[in-house]
C-alpha positions in Angstrom: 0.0 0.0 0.0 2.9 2.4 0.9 4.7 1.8 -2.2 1.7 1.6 -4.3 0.5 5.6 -3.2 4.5 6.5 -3.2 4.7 5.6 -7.1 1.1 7.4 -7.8 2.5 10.3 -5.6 5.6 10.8 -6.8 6.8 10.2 -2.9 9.9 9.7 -2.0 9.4 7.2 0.8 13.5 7.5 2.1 12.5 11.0 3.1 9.2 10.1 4.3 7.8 9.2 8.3 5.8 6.5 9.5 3.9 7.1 12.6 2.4 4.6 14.4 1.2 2.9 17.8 1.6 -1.2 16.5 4.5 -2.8 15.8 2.5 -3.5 12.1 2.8 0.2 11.6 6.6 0.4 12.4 7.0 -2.7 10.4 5.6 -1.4 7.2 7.5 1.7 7.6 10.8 0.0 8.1 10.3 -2.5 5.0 10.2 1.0 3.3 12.6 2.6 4.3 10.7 5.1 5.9 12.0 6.7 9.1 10.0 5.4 12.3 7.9 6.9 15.0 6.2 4.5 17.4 3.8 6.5 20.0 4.1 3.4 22.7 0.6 3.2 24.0 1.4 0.2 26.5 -0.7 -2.2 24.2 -0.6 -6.0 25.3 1.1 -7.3 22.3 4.9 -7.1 21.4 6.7 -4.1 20.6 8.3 -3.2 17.1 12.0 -3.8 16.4 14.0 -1.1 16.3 15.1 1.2 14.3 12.6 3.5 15.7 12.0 6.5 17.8 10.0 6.1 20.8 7.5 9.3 21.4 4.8 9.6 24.6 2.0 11.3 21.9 1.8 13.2 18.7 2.1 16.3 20.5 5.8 15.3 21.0 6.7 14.9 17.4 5.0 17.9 16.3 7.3 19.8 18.9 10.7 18.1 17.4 9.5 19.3 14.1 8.5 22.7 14.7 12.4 23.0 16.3 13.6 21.2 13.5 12.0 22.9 10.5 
């Protein structure tokens, strides 16, 4: 799905984010080479594998950006 709206898109999914709260998310992301932000919600079920960035809410990542760019 990622790749499929990159290549309609014209996105470049190297310089693209992925954020996400299950380890699906974080996987998809990763198997494009997207960079990874997992919002860690305590859900019963396993955690991604990193590489990621962890982040406490969205509200965090919007502030890192904001300083960023």
């Amino acid at each position: 799905m990622l790749i499929n709206a990159a290549q309609k898109l014209n996105i470049k999914l190297n310089e693209s984010i992925v954020v996400g709260d299950r380890w699906r998310d974080i996987q998809a992301g990763q198997t494009v080479n997207c960079k990874c932000y997992y919002i860690n919600n305590n859900y019963k079920e396993r955690k991604p594998k990193k590489p990621y960035i962890e982040i406490s809410h969205l509200k965090e990542l919007v502030k890192e950006f904001k300083k960023n760019y």
